[in-house]
N, C-alpha and C positions, 0 to 999 in steps of 0.2 A: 881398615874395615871396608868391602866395598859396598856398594852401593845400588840401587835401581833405580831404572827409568822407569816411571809410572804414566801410563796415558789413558786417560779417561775416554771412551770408545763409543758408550753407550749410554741415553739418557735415562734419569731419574727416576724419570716420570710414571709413574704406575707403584713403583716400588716404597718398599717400609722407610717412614719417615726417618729411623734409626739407620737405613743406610743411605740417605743423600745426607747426614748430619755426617756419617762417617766419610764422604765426598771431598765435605767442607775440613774435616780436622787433617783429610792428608792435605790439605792445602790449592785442591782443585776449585774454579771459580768457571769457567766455560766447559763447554763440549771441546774433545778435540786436543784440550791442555796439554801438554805436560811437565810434570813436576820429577825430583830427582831427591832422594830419600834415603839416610844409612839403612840395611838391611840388619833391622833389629827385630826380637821376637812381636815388638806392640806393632810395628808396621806391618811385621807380613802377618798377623792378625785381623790387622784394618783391612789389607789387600785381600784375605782370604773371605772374610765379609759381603764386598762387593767385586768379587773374583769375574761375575759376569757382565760388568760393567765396564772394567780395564783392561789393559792391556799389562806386561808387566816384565822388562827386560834387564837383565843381568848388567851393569855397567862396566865396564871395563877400567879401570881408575890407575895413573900412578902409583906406583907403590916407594914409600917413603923409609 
C-alpha cells in the first residue's frame, strides 16, 4: 500500500476547533511537522478536511 508524506504548512489558529483536533489525530504536534501515513480512505478524509493547511505528497515506498 503506499503511502504519504504529510506536512503541516499552516497554522491553526483562526480555524474550527474540529480541525486543529483533526491536526492532532494525524499525529501533528508543531508547525513545519512531518508525518508519514498509509493512504487509506479515513486519512485522505482527515487530509481533505484540513486540505488548507498541509501539504500532501505521494511517497514513494519499496514494494514487497
Amino acid at each position: 500500500m503506499s503511502k504519504l508524506l504529510i506536512t503541516w504548512i499552516k497554522s491553526a489558529i483562526g480555524y474550527d476547533d474540529s480541525q486543529r483536533q483533526t491536526l492532532k489525530t494525524l499525529g501533528f504536534h508543531r508547525l513545519n511537522q512531518s508525518v508519514v501515513r498509509e493512504d487509506t480512505n479515513s486519512i485522505r478524509g482527515m487530509v481533505n478536511k484540513v486540505r488548507h493547511l498541509v501539504k500532501v505528497e505521494e511517497e514513494i515506498g519499496e514494494t514487497r
